[in-house]
N, C-alpha and C positions, 0 to 999 in steps of 0.2 A: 163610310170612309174612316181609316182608319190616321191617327195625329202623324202630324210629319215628324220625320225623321234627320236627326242629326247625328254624322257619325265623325269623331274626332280620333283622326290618329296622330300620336307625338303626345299626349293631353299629359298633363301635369298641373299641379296646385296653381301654378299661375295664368296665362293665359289660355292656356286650355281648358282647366277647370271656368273660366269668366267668360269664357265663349260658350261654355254649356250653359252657363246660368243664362245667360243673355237672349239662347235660343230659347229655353225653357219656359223662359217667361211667355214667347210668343205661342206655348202649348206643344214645343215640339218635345219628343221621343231623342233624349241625349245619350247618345253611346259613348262611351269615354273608351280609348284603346290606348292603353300601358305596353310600357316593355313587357311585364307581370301584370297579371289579373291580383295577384298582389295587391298591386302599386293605386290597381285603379280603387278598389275598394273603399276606403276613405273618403273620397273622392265621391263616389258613388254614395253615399251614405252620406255625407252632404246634402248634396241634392235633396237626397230622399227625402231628409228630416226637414228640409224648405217645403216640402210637398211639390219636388217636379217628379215626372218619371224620369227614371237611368237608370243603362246598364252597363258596368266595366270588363273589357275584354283584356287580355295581353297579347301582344303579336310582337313578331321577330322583325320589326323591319330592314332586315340586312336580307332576309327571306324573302323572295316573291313569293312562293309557294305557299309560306305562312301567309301574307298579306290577304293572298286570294282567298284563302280558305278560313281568314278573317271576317274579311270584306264580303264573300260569301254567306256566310254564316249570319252576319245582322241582315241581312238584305233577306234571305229564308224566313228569319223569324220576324220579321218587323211588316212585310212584306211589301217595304221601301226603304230605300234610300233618301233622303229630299236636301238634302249639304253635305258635300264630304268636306270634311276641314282637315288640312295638311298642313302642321304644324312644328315637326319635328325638326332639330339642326344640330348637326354635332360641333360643341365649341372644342379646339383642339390647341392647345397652345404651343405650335411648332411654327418657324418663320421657313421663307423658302429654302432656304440652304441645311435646314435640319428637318423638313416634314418628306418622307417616302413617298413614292409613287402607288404602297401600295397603303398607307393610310389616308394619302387623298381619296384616290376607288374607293376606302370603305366608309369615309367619311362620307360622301360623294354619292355613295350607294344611298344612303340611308336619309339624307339630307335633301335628295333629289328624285333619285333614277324610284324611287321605293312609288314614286306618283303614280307613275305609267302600273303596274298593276293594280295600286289601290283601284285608279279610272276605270280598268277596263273589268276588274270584278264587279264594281258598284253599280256600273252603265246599263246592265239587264232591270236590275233594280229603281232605275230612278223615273222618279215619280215625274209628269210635267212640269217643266220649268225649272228642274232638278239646276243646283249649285255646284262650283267645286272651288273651292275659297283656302286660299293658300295665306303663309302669314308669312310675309318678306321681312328686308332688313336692310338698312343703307349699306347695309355691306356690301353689295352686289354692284355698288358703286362706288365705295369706300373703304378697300378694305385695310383693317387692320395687319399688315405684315408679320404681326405675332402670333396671326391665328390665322393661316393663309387660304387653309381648305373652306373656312367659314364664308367666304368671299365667294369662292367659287362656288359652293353648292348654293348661295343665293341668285348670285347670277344663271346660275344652271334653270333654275325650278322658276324664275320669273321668264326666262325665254323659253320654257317649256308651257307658262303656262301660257304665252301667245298661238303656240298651236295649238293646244287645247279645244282655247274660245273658240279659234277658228272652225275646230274636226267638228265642236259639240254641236255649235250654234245650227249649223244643218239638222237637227235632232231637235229643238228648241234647246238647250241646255247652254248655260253658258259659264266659264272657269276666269277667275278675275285672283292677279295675285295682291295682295297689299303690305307695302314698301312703309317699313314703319323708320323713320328715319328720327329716333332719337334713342337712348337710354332705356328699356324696358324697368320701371319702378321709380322711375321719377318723374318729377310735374306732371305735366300733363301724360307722360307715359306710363301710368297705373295702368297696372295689368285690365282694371274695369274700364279704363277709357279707350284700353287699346281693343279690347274684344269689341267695345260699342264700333270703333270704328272698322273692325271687321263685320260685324254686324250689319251695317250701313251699307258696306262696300258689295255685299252680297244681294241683297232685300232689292236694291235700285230695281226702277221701271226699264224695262229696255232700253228704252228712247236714251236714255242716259247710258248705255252700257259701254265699260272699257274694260279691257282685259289688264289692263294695269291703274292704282288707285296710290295714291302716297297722305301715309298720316302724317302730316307735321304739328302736331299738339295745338 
């Protein structure tokens, strides 16, 4: 058998990076996916010198066609999938009377809609019991009006991930988003408390399963 697989798209030095360590620990295979293979690099090389395994990719998520051929491409070489972590969200500071219709869409694109191919590439690939672990925001129920697309694509990717659970769960697989409702980098919202509790939110035994999970510190 070959170690499970973790593949994070959106990954950056914060919560993305603390979500690879977190899985690493538990022996998985961390794929870190940048805008730029760049970007992951560092990142990558982190890890490494910890002694986990990872590997950094870059992918276009405004692309589906990139995503797939991403999302593709680890699932080839690794020959699993076992967590897809969807972490990406564009912060945009335009209120409703100043943000476009079409940098909603692209904000919207990427923040959300970018899911549905990451899923449907990775789902050949996933291994039993396979995850798909989304990282929310109280936005989706609070949004700030100065950032207005930010609300929406929360809202969008936690009611998306209720169909998900539904489609996967027929499959054994199941997609849980988590509603991180405070501050990212304070108190109790360190980027390492907040990956443990996406950690947590994934791992659960079924008996326990919900498609939606809220961290409140």
């Amino acid at each position: 058998m070959t170690a499970p697989v973790l593949l994070v798209l959106g990954a950056g030095p914060g919560v993305g990076l603390s979500v690879g360590r977190r899985f690493a620990r538990d022996g998985y295979v961390v794929v870190l996916a940048c805008r730029l293979v760049e970007e992951a690099e560092p990142l990558v090389r982190e890890l490494r010198e910890e002694g986990f395994a990872a590997e950094g990719v870059g992918v276009d998520l405004a692309d589906p066609a990139d995503i797939t051929r991403i999302v593709t491409g680890v699932g080839e070489r690794n020959g699993r999938i076992d967590v897809l972590h969807f972490n990406p969200s564009i912060f945009r500071e335009a209120d409703p009377l100043k943000l476009t219709a079409a940098e909603l869409i692209e904000d919207f694109t990427i923040g959300a809609a970018a899911l549905l191919p990451a899923v449907q590439a990775a789902r050949p690939f996933f291994a039993a019991g396979s995850r798909v672990l989304v990282t929310g925001s109280a936005a989706a129920d609070k949004p700030w009006n100065q950032a207005a697309s930010l609300g929406v694509q929360k809202a969008a990717v936690r009611n998306l991930v209720t169909s998900l659970d539904t489609t996967l769960a027929a499959e054994g697989h199941r997609a849980v988003a988590v509603q991180i409702n405070g501050v990212l980098g304070e108190g109790a919202f360190t980027r390492d408390r907040v990956a443990e509790a996406l950690h947590a939110a994934a791992v659960r035994p079924l008996e326990e399963w919900t498609p939606h999970v809220s961290y409140n510190g």
